[in-house]
N, C-alpha and C positions, 0 to 999 in steps of 0.2 A: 315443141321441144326447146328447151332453152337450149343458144349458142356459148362454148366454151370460148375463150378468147388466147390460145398461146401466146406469152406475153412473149416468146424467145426463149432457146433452150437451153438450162442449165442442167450440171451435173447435182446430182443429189449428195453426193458428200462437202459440198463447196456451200449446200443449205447446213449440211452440219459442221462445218466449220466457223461459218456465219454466226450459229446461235452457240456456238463455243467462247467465241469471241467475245458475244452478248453477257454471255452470265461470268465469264471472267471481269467485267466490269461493274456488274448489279452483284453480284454472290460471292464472298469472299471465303466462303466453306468450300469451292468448287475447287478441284485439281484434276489433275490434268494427266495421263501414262500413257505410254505410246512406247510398242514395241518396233522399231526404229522405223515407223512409215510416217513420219511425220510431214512429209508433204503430198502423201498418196492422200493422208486423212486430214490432209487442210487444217493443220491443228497449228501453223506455221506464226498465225497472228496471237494466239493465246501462247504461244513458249515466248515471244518477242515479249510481250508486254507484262505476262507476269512468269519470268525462270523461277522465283524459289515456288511456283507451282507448278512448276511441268517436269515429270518426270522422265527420262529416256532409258530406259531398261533393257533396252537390245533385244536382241533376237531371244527371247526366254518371257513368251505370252505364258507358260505357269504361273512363274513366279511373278508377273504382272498383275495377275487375278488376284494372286496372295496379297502381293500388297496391299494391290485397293482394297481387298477386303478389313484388314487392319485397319486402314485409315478411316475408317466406318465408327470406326470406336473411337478416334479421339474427333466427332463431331463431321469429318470432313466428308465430303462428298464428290467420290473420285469418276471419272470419267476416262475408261479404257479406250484404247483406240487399237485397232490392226483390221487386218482382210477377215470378211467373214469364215472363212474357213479356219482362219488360225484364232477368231472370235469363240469358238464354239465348239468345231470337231477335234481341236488339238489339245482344248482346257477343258475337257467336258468334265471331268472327275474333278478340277477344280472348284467350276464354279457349282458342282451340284455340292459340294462337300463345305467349301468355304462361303458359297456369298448363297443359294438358295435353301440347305437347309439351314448354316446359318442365320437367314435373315438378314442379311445384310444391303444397305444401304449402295450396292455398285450399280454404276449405266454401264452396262457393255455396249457399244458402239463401235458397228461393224460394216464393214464398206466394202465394197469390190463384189455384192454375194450376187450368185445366180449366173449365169451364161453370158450373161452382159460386161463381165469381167472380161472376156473376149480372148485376145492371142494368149496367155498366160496356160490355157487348155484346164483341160479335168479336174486337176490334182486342185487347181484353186479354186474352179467352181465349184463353192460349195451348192448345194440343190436339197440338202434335208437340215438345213439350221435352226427353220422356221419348226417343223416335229423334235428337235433335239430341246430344241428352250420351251416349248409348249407345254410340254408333257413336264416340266418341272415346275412342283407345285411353289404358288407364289408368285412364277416369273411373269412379269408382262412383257407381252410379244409386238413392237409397233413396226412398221413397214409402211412409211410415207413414202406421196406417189410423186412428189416434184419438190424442186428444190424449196421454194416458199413453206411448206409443209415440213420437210425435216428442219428448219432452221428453229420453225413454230414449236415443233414436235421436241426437240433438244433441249428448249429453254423450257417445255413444262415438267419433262422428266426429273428437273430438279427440286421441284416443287412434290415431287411422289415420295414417298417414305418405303422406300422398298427395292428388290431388284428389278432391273428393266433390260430386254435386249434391244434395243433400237436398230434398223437395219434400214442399209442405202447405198447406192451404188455409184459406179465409174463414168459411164457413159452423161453425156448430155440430154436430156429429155426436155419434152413440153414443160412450161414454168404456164398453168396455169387456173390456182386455186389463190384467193385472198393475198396480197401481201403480208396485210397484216391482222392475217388470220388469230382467233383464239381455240389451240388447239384444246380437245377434251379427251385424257382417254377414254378407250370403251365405245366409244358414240362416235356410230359410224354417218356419214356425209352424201343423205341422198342426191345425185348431182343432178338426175332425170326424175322425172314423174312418166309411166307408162305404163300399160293394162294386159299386153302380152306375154311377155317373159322380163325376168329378173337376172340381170347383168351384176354378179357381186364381184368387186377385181382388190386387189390391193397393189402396191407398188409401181412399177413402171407398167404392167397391165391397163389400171387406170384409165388413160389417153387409150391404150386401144377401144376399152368398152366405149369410149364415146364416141368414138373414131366409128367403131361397130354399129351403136346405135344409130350415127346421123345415116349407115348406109340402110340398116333396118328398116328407118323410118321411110323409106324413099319406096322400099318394097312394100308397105303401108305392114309393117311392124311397131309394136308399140311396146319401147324396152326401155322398163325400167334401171337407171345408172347407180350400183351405191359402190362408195370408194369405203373399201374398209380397212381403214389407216392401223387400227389395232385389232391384227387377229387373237390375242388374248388379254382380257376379258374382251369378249366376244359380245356385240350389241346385237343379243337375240331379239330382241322385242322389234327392232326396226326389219330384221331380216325376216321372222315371220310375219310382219305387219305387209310387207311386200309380197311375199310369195301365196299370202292367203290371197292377195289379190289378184295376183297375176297368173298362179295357178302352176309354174316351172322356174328353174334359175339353171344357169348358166355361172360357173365359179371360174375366175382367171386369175393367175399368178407364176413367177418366176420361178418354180419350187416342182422338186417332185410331186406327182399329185397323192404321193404315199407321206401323208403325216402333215400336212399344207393347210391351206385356209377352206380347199375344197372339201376332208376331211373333216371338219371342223363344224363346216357346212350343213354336210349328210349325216353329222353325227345328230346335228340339231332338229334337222328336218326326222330324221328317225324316232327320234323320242316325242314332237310335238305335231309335226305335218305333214307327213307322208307326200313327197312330190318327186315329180320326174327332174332328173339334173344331168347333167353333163357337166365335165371337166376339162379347160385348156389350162393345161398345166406336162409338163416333160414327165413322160410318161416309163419311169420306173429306169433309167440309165445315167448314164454321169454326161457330161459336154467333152467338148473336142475342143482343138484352138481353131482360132478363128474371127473374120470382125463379127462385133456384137450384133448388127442389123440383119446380117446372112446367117446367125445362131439361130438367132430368134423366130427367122424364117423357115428355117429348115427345122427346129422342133417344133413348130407350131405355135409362136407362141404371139400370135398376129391379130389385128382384128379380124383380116381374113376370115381365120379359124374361128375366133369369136361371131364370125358371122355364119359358120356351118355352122358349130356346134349349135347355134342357135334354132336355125332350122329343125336341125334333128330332135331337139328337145321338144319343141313343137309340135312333133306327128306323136310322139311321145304323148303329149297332155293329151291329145284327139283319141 
């Protein structure tokens, strides 16, 4: 089984600010709105370097959505910033009305989501972002798993001709996929080669599944690792290619498991492969406050758990 290497642990919005900062210097279509978090969303080095592109629009993520949407028409290419909860559940009639049936050219770019947002509680962990941008047709859904990845992930979205939700979080995590990675969407990142079960994770997940698999493998489990950095468009071809092999999958992610990547999953598996799955994902409740590592543990969302659910999936395939 190949060894991962943690280079050292970064926050995944700090990779989005990185590749903010990137294409404020290669891409002069790029601009910049930010509903006043501009240093929760590290957007701090692109207002320095270029003001007449960054916009500050205060506490009013509507009217932030509206504009970027606008600015789609005279060529630009705007990049929203706020908490995933106020990304999503607070603009939702926005962005379905102005930038996804219109077709428009906006990166939503959203930070702080999932339980990992930590002392802040409930009201900001958002947990159904990922079903609310899914299910609009058009939108691509990305959820990279470490900082190197969302920096990669930021700087190709601009290169897309369409709407994108990009999502990334608070916390500090494992940093360790390619520096200078070339992200593709759609095309998920086998990390493991194994003939037992299928470990799919996206996001800060990810490091658990590997975390999962090296203790699998010691139990002489043999799990397969795929990081699926874009749950919409969805790389079915790599997902059945794995599970026809392996025979089960195991889905992880940050996200309620009502509307998530797991869903997504057994939709696939229903129409093309019929297999036994299990789900680590917060199961159908909102978060509490709290530190993000004690969140995590207490809803499950651990390798630990990745390593029951695995098991159980298993007696499942027999």
């Amino acid at each position: 089984m190949k060894t991962h290497q943690n280079t050292g642990n970064k926050d995944t919005r700090s990779g989005f600010g990185a590749g903010l900062t990137e294409l404020g210097k290669t891409n002069p279509n790029v601009v910049a709105l930010c509903a006043d978090l501009t240093g929760s969303l590290k957007m701090d080095e692109f207002k320095e370097n270029h003001p007449e592109r960054f916009f500050q629009v205060g506490i009013a993520e509507a009217n932030m959505i509206g504009m970027a949407a606008g600015m789609t028409i005279g060529g630009k290419i705007p990049f929203t910033g706020t908490f995933a909860n106020f990304s999503t559940g607070r603009v939702y009639d926005q962005i379905r009305q102005s930038v996804a049936y219109a077709e428009k050219n906006v990166k939503i770019c959203a930070s702080h989501a999932g339980l990992t947002l930590g002392e802040d509680g409930a009201t900001h962990q958002i947990l159904e972002d990922i079903g609310l941008m899914k299910m609009l047709p058009g939108m691509v859904v990305i959820n990279p798993c470490d900082y190197n990845q969302t920096k990669a992930a930021t700087i190709a979205i601009a290169d897309y001709e369409g709407p994108v939700y990009l999502r990334f979080g608070r916390p500090s995590v494992a940093n360790f996929t390619p520096e200078n990675q070339k992200f593709e969407i759609g095309k998920a990142v086998i990390l493991n080669e194994g003939t037992d079960v299928t470990l799919v994770a996206t996001g800060h997940l990810v490091w658990e599944a590997l975390q999962a698999a090296e203790t699998l493998e010691k139990e002489g489990i043999s799990a397969e690792v795929i990081n699926i950095h874009t749950i919409k468009p969805l790389d079915e071809a790599a997902i059945l290619q794995s599970v026809t092999k392996t025979g089960c999958v195991v889905t992880a992610e940050e996200h309620n498991y009502l509307g998530g990547l797991g869903e997504s999953i057994s939709g696939l598996l229903s129409r093309e492969l019929p297999a036994p799955q299990e789900f680590v994902a917060v199961n159908d409740q909102f978060g509490e406050s709290g530190n993000p590592t004690d969140l995590m543990n207490k809803y499950g969302l651990n390798a630990q758990a990745i390593v029951e659910k695995t098991k159980k999936v298993l007696t499942r395939k027999k």
